[in-house]
TORKE-920834 format. One record per residue (C-alpha): x, y, z; chain; residue number from 1. Coordinates in steps of 0.5 Angstrom, whole numbers, always signed. Layout:
BEGIN
+-------+-------+-------+---+-----+
|    c1 |    c2 |    c3 | c |   k |
+-------+-------+-------+---+-----+
|     X |     Y |     Z | A | NUM |
...
+-------+-------+-------+---+-----+
END
This chain:
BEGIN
+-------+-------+-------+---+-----+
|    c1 |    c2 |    c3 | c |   k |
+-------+-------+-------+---+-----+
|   +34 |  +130 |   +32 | A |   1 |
|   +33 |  +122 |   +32 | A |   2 |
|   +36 |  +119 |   +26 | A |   3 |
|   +35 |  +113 |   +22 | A |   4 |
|   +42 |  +111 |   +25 | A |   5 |
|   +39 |  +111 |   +32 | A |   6 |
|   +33 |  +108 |   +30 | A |   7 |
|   +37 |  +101 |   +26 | A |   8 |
|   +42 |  +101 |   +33 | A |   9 |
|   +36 |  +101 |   +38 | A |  10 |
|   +32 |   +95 |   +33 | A |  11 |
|   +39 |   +91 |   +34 | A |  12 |
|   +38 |   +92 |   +41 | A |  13 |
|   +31 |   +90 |   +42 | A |  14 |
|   +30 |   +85 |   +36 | A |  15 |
|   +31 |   +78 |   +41 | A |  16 |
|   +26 |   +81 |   +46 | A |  17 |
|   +20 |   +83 |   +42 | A |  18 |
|   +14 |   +81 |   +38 | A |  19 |
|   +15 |   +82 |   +30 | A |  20 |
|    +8 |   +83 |   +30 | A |  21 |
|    +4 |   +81 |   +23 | A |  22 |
|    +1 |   +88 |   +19 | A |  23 |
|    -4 |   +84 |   +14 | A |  24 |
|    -9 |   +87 |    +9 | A |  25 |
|   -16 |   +88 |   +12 | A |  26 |
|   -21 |   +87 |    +5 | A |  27 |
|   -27 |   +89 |   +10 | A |  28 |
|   -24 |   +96 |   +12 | A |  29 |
|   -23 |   +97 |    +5 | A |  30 |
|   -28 |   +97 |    +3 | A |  31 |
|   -30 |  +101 |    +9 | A |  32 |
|   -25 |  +107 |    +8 | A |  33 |
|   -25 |  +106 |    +1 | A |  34 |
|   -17 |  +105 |    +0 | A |  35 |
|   -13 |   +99 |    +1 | A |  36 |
|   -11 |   +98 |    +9 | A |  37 |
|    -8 |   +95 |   +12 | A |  38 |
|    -6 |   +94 |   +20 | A |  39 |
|    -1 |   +93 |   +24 | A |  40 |
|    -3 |   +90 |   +31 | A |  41 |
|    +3 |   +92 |   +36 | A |  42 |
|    -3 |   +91 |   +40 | A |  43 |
|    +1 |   +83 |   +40 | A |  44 |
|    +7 |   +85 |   +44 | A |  45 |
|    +8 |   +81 |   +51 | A |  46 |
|    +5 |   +87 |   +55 | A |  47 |
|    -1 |   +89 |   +50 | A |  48 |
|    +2 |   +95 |   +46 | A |  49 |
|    +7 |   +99 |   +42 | A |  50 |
|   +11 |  +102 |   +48 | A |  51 |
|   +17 |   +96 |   +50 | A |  52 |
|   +20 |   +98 |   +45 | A |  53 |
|   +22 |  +105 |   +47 | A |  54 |
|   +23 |  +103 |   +54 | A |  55 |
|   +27 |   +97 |   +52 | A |  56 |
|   +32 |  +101 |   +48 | A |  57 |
|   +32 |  +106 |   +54 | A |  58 |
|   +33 |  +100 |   +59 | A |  59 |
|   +38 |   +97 |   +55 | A |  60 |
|   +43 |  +103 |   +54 | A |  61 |
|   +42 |  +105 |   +61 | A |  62 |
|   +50 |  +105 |   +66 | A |  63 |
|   +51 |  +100 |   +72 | A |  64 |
|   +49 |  +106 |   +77 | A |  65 |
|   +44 |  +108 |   +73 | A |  66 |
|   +40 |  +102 |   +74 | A |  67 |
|   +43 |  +101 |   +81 | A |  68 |
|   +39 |  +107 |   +84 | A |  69 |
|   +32 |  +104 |   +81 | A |  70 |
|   +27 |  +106 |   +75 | A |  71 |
|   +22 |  +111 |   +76 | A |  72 |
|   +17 |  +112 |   +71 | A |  73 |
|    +9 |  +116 |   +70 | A |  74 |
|    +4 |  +112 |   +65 | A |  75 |
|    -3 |  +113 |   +64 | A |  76 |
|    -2 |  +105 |   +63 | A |  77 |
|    +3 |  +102 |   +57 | A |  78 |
|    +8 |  +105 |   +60 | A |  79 |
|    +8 |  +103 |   +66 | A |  80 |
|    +7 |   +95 |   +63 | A |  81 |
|   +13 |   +97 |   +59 | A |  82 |
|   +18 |   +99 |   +64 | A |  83 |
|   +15 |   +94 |   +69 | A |  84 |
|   +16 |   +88 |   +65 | A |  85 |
|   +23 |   +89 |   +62 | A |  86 |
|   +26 |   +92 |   +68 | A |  87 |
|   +24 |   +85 |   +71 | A |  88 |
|   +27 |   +81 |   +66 | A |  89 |
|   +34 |   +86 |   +67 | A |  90 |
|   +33 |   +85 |   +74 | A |  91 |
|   +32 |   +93 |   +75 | A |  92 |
|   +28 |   +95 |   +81 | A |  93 |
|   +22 |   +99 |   +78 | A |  94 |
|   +17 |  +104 |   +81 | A |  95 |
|   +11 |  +107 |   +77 | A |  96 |
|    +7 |  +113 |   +78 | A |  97 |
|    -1 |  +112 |   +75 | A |  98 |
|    -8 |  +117 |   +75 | A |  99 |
|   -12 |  +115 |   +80 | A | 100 |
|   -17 |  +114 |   +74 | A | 101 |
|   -12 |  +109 |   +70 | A | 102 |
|   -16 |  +102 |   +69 | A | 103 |
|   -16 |   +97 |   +74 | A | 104 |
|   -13 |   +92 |   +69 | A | 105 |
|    -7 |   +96 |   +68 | A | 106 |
|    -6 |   +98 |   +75 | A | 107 |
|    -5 |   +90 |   +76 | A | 108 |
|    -2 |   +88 |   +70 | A | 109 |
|    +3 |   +94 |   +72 | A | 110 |
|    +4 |   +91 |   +79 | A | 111 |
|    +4 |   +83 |   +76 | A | 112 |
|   +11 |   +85 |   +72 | A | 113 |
|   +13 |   +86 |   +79 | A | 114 |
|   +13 |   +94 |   +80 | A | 115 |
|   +11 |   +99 |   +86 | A | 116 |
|    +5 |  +102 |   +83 | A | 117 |
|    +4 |  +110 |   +86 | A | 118 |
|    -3 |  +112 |   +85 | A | 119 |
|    -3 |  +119 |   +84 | A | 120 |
|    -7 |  +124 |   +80 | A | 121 |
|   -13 |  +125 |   +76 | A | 122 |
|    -8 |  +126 |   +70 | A | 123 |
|    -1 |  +124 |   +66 | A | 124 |
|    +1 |  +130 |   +68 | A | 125 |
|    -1 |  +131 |   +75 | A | 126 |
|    +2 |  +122 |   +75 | A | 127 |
|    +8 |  +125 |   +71 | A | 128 |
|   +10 |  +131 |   +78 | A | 129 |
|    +8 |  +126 |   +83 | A | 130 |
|   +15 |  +121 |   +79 | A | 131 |
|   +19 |  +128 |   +79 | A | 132 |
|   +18 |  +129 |   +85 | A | 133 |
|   +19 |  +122 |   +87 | A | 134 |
|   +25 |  +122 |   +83 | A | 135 |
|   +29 |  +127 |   +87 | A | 136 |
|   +27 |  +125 |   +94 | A | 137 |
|   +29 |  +118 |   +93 | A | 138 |
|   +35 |  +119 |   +88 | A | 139 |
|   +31 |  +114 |   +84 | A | 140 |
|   +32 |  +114 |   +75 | A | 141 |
|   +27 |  +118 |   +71 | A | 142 |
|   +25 |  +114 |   +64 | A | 143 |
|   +20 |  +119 |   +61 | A | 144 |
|   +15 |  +115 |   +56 | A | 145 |
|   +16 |  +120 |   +50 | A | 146 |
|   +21 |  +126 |   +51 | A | 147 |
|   +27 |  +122 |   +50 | A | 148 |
|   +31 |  +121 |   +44 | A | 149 |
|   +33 |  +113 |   +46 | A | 150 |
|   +25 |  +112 |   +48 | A | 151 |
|   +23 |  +116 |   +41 | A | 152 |
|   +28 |  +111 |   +37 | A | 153 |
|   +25 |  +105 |   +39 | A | 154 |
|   +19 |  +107 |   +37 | A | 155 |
|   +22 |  +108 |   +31 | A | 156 |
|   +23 |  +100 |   +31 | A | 157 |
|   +15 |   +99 |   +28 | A | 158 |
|   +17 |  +104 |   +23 | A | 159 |
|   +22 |  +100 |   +19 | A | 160 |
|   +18 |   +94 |   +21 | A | 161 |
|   +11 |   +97 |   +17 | A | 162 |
|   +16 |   +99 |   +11 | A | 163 |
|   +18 |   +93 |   +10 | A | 164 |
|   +12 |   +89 |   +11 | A | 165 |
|    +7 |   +94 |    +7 | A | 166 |
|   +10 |   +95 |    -1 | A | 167 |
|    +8 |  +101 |    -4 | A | 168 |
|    +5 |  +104 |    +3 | A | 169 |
|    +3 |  +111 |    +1 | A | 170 |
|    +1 |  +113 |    +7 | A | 171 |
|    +2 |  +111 |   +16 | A | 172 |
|    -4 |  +113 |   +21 | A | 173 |
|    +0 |  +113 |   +28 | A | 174 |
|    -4 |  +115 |   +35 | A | 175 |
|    -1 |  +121 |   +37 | A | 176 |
|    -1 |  +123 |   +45 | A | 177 |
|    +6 |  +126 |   +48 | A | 178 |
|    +8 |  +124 |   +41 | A | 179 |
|   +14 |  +119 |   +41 | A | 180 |
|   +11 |  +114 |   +37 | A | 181 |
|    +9 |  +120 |   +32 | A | 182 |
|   +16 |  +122 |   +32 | A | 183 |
|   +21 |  +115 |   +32 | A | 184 |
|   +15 |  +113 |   +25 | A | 185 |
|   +16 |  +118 |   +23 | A | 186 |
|   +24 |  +118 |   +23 | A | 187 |
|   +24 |  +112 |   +19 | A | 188 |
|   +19 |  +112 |   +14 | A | 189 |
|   +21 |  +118 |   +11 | A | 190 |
|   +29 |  +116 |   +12 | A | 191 |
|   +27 |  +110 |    +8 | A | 192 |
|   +20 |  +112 |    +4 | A | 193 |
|   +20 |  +119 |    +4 | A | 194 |
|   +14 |  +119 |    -1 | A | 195 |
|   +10 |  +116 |    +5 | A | 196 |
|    +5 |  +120 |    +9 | A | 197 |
|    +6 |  +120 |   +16 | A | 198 |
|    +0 |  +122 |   +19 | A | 199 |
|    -2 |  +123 |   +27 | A | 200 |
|    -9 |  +121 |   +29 | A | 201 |
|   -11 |  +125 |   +36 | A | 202 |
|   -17 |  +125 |   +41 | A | 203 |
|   -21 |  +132 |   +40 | A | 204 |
|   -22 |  +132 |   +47 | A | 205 |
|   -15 |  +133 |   +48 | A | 206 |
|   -11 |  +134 |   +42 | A | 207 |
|    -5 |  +137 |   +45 | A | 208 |
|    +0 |  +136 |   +40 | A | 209 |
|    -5 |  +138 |   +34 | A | 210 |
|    -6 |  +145 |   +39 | A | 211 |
|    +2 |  +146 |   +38 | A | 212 |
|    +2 |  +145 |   +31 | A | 213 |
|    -2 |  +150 |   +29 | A | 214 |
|    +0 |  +155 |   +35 | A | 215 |
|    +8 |  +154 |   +32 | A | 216 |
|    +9 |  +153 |   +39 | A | 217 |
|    +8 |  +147 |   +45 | A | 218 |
|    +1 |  +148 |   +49 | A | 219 |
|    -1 |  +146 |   +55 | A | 220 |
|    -9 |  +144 |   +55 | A | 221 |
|   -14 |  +143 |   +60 | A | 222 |
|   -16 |  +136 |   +63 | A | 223 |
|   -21 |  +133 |   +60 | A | 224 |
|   -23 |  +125 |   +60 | A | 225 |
|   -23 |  +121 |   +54 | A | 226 |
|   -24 |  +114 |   +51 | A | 227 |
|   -17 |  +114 |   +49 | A | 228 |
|   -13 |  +114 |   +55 | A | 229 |
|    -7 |  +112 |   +54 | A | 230 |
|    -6 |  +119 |   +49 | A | 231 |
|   -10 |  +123 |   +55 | A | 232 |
|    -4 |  +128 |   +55 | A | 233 |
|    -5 |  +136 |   +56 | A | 234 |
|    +1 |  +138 |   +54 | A | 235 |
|    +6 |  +135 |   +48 | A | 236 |
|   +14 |  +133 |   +49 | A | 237 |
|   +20 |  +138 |   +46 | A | 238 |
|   +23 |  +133 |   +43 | A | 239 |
|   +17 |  +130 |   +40 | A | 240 |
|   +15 |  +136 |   +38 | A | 241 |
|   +21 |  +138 |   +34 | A | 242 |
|   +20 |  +131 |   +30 | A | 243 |
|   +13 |  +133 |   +28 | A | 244 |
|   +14 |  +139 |   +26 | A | 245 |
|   +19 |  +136 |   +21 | A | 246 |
|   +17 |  +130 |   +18 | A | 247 |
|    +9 |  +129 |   +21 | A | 248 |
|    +5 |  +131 |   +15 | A | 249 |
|    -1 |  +132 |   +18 | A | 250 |
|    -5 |  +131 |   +24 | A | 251 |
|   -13 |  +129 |   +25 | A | 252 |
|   -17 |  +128 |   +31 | A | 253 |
|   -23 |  +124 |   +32 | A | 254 |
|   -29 |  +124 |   +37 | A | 255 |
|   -31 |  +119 |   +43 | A | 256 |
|   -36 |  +117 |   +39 | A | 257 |
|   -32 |  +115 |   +33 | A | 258 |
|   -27 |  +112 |   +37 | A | 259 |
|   -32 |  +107 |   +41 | A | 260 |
|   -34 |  +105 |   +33 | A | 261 |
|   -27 |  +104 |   +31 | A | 262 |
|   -26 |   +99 |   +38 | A | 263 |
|   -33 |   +96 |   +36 | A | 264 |
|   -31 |   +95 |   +30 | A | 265 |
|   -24 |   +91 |   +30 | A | 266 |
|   -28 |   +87 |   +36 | A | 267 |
|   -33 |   +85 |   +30 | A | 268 |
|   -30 |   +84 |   +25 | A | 269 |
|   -22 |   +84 |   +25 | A | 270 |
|   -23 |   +79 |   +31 | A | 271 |
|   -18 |   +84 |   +35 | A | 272 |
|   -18 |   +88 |   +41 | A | 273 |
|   -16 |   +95 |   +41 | A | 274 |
|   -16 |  +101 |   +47 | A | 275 |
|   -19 |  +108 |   +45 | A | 276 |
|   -12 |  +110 |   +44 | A | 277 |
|   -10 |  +104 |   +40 | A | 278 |
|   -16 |  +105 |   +36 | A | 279 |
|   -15 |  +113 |   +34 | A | 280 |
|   -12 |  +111 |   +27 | A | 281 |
|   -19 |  +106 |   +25 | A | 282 |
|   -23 |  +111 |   +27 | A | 283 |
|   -19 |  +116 |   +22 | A | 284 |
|   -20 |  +111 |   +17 | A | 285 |
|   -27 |  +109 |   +18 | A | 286 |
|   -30 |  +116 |   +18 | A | 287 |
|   -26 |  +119 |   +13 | A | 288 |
|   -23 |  +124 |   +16 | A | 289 |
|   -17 |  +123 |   +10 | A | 290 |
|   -22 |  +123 |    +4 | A | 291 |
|   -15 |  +125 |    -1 | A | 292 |
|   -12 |  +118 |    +2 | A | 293 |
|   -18 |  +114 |    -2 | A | 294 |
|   -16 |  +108 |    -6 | A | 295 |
|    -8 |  +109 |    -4 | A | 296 |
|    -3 |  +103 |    +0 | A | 297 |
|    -5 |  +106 |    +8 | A | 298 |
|    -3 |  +103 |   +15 | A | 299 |
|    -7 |  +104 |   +21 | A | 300 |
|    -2 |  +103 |   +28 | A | 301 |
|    -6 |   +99 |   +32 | A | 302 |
|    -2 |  +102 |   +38 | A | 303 |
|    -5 |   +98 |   +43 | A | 304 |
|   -10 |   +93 |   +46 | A | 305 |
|   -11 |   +95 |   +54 | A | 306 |
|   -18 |   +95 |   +55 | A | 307 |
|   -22 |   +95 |   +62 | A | 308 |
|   -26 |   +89 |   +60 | A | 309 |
|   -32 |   +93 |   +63 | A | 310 |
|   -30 |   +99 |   +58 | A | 311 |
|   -31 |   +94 |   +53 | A | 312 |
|   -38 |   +92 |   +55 | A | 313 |
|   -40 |  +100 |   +55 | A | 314 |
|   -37 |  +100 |   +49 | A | 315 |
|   -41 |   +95 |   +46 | A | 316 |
|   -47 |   +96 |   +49 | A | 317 |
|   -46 |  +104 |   +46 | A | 318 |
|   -45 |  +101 |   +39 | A | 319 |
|   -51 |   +97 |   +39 | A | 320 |
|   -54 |  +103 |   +39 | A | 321 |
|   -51 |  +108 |   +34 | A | 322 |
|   -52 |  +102 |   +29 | A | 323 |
|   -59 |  +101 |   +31 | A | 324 |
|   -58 |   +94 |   +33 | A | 325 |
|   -61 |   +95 |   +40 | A | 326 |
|   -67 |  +101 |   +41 | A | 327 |
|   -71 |  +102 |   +45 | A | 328 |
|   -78 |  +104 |   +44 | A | 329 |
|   -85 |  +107 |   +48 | A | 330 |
|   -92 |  +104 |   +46 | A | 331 |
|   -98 |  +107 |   +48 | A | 332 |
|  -103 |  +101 |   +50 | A | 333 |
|  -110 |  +102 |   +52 | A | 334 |
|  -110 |   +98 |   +59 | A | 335 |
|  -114 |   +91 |   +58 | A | 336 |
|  -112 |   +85 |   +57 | A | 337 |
|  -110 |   +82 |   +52 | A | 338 |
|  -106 |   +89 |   +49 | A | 339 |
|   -99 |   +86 |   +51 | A | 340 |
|  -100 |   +80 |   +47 | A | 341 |
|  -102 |   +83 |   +40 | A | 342 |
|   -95 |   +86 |   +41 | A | 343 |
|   -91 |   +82 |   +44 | A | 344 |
|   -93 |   +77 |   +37 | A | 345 |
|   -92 |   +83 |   +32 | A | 346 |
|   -84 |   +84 |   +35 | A | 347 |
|   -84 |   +76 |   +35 | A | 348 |
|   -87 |   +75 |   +28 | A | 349 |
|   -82 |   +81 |   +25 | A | 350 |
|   -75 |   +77 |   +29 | A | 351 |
|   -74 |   +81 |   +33 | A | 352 |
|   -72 |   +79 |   +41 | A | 353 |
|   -73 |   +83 |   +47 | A | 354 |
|   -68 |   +85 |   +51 | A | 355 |
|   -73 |   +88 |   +57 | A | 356 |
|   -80 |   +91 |   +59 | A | 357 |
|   -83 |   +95 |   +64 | A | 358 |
|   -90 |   +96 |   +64 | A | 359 |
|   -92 |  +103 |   +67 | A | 360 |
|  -100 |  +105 |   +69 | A | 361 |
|   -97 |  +111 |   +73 | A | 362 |
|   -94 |  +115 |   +67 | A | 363 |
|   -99 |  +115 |   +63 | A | 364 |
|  -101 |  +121 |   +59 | A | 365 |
|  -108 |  +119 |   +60 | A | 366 |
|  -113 |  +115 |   +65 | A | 367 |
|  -114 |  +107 |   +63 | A | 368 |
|  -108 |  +108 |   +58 | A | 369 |
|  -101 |  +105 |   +60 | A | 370 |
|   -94 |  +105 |   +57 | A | 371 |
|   -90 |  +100 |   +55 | A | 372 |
|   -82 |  +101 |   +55 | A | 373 |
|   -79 |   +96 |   +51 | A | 374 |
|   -71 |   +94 |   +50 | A | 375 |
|   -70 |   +91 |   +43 | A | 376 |
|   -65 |   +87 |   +39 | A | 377 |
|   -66 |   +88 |   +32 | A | 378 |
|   -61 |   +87 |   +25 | A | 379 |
|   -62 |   +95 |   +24 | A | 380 |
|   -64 |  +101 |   +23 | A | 381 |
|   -69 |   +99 |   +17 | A | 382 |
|   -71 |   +92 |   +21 | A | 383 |
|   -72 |   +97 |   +27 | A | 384 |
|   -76 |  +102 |   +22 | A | 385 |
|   -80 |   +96 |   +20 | A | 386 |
|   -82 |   +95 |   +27 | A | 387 |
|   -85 |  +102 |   +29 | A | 388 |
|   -88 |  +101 |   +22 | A | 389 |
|   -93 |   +95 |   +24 | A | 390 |
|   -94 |   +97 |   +31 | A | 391 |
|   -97 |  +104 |   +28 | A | 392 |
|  -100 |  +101 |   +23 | A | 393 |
|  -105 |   +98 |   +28 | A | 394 |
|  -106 |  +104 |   +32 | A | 395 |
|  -100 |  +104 |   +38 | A | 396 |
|   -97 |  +111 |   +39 | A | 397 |
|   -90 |  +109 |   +39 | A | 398 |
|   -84 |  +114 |   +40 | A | 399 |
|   -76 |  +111 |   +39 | A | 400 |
|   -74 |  +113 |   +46 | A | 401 |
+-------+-------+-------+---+-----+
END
């Protein structure tokens, strides 16, 4: 087991190296979640997410022939960046493994840090054989993402930083994939407030380290896509397993869609960008799934903000529809002239502003009527219900699409 020892070396090790980043007290997601949060955003660190810290403290421990023989590592993207970057700086030669699927901005950050990318599998652990497999033919040294006390020490780094920055934390909500950061937060947190809940935040499509838990056992899970690729991992870690079972309080999951509000929601409000994986603790918060933490001193780990900027697009476009600020609607007119201007000054008279029109005769139920398709950008819900009212209050047959 890692031990706050190891967490306080591995913070000596690191400190010049990385970004102290800020965990400032959020008011518009208190008020949201109903307790006093607050937000540590190593989405800041130089490659845009929480993992520099383990793989520094790995690299930096690391012999002479050890480094001499080359890194090699598998990542779904943070990882990679990480290894990547400080394996540069150290003058190491690096090679990383990545899904086939991993964002396209990743795959060129990676490279960019000066690595040979490998793009193998659909999956981390389809990438992580690939690297295993590599590793022996090409001699090379494997430095895993999460498995590994040295990984799981430096990770432990954001655990002290958030003690000393949050007074009075009662509790810690941490992203869980393979397990590493759970595990190092979860190793200081309660060496120095054993008082404070730490508790790991999953994606319900692939909630690996949640499934192990409740099996008192490691299980390995079924592919399955999620919005949170950076946590998309079937099957925890051994080391980290033994960490959560020991000191992780409790463990959640929220949906994709939870997760694509929670990545709106920080874009919006907080004016900072999270990747799903990253975001997994907002969602949490925002959508109560800890109703027992309301009024209480909670940070949320912002693990990361490696989002593919056509993602981003999807997941606003998504949001704005769940929040009922872009709707779309279907009007049923009679097909004579006039008919597109009597609506078009309803929808102008009530402020909303019309994103798109398809006017179709060859859909309609009935001969000599027409459909009118409209996308709307309204301020919501009760502005969208105040639109469907004054069309029908003038006789249009109008359905929410």
């Amino acid at each position: 087991m890692v031990t706050l020892k190891d967490v306080l070396a591995a913070r000596e090790r690191v400190r010049d190296a990385l970004y102290l980043s800020p965990c400032a007290r959020t008011e518009t997601l208190s008020r949201v979640s109903g307790t006093q949060a607050f937000l540590k955003l190593d989405n800041l660190q130089m490659t845009g997410a929480y993992k520099e810290r383990g793989a520094l403290n790995k690299l930096l421990t690391l012999g002479e022939a050890e480094r001499a023989r080359g890194l090699i590592a598998a990542s779904a993207g943070n990882h990679a960046q990480a290894v990547a970057y400080h394996a540069g700086r150290l003058g190491i030669a690096a090679t990383i493994v990545m899904p086939e699927t991993t964002p396209i901005m990743k795959v060129a950050n990676t490279r960019g840090h000066g690595a040979r990318v490998v793009l193998s599998g659909a999956s981390y652990d389809e990438a992580y054989s690939e690297a295993r497999r590599l590793e022996r033919e090409e001699g090379l040294t494997f430095v895993h993402p999460f498995d590994d006390e040295l990984v799981i020490a430096g990770q432990g780094t954001l655990g002290l930083e958030v003690v000393e920055q949050v007074p009075g934390l009662d509790a810690v909500l941490v992203p869980v994939g393979g397990g590493g950061l759970v595990s190092g937060v979860a190793v200081a947190v309660k060496a120095l407030a054993p008082h404070v809940k730490v508790i790991g935040v999953e994606a319900e499509a692939l909630a690996c380290m949640q499934a192990a838990v409740e099996a008192g056992e490691l299980v390995t899970l079924d592919a399955a896509s999620t919005l949170a690729d950076g946590i998309a991992v079937k099957r925890a870690g051994e080391i980290t397993f033994e960490h959560v079972q020991s000191l992780v309080d409790d463990i959640v999951t929220v949906t994709e869609e939870e997760i694509a509000s929670a990545i709106l929601y920080l874009l919006e409000k907080e004016k900072t960008v999270a990747e799903g994986a990253g975001a997994v603790s907002v969602a949490a918060l925002m959508h109560h799934k800890l109703p027992r933490l309301e009024g209480k001193r909670v940070c949320s780990v912002i693990s990361g903000g490696n989002i593919d900027v056509n993602v981003v697009a999807r997941v606003i476009e998504r949001g704005l529809v769940k929040d009922g600020r872009l709707v779309r609607i279907n009007i049923r007119l009679l097909d004579k002239p006039g008919q597109l201007t009597i609506v078009s000054g309803i929808i102008s008279g009530l402020r909303a502003n019309v994103i798109e029109v398809h006017h179709s005769r060859a859909f309609s139920e009935k001969f000599g009527d027409t459909t009118l398709l409209l996308t709307l950008e309204t301020r919501g819900p009760e502005h969208v219900a105040e639109i469907l009212g004054a069309l029908r209050e003038l006789g249009y047959q109008v359905d929410r699409v």
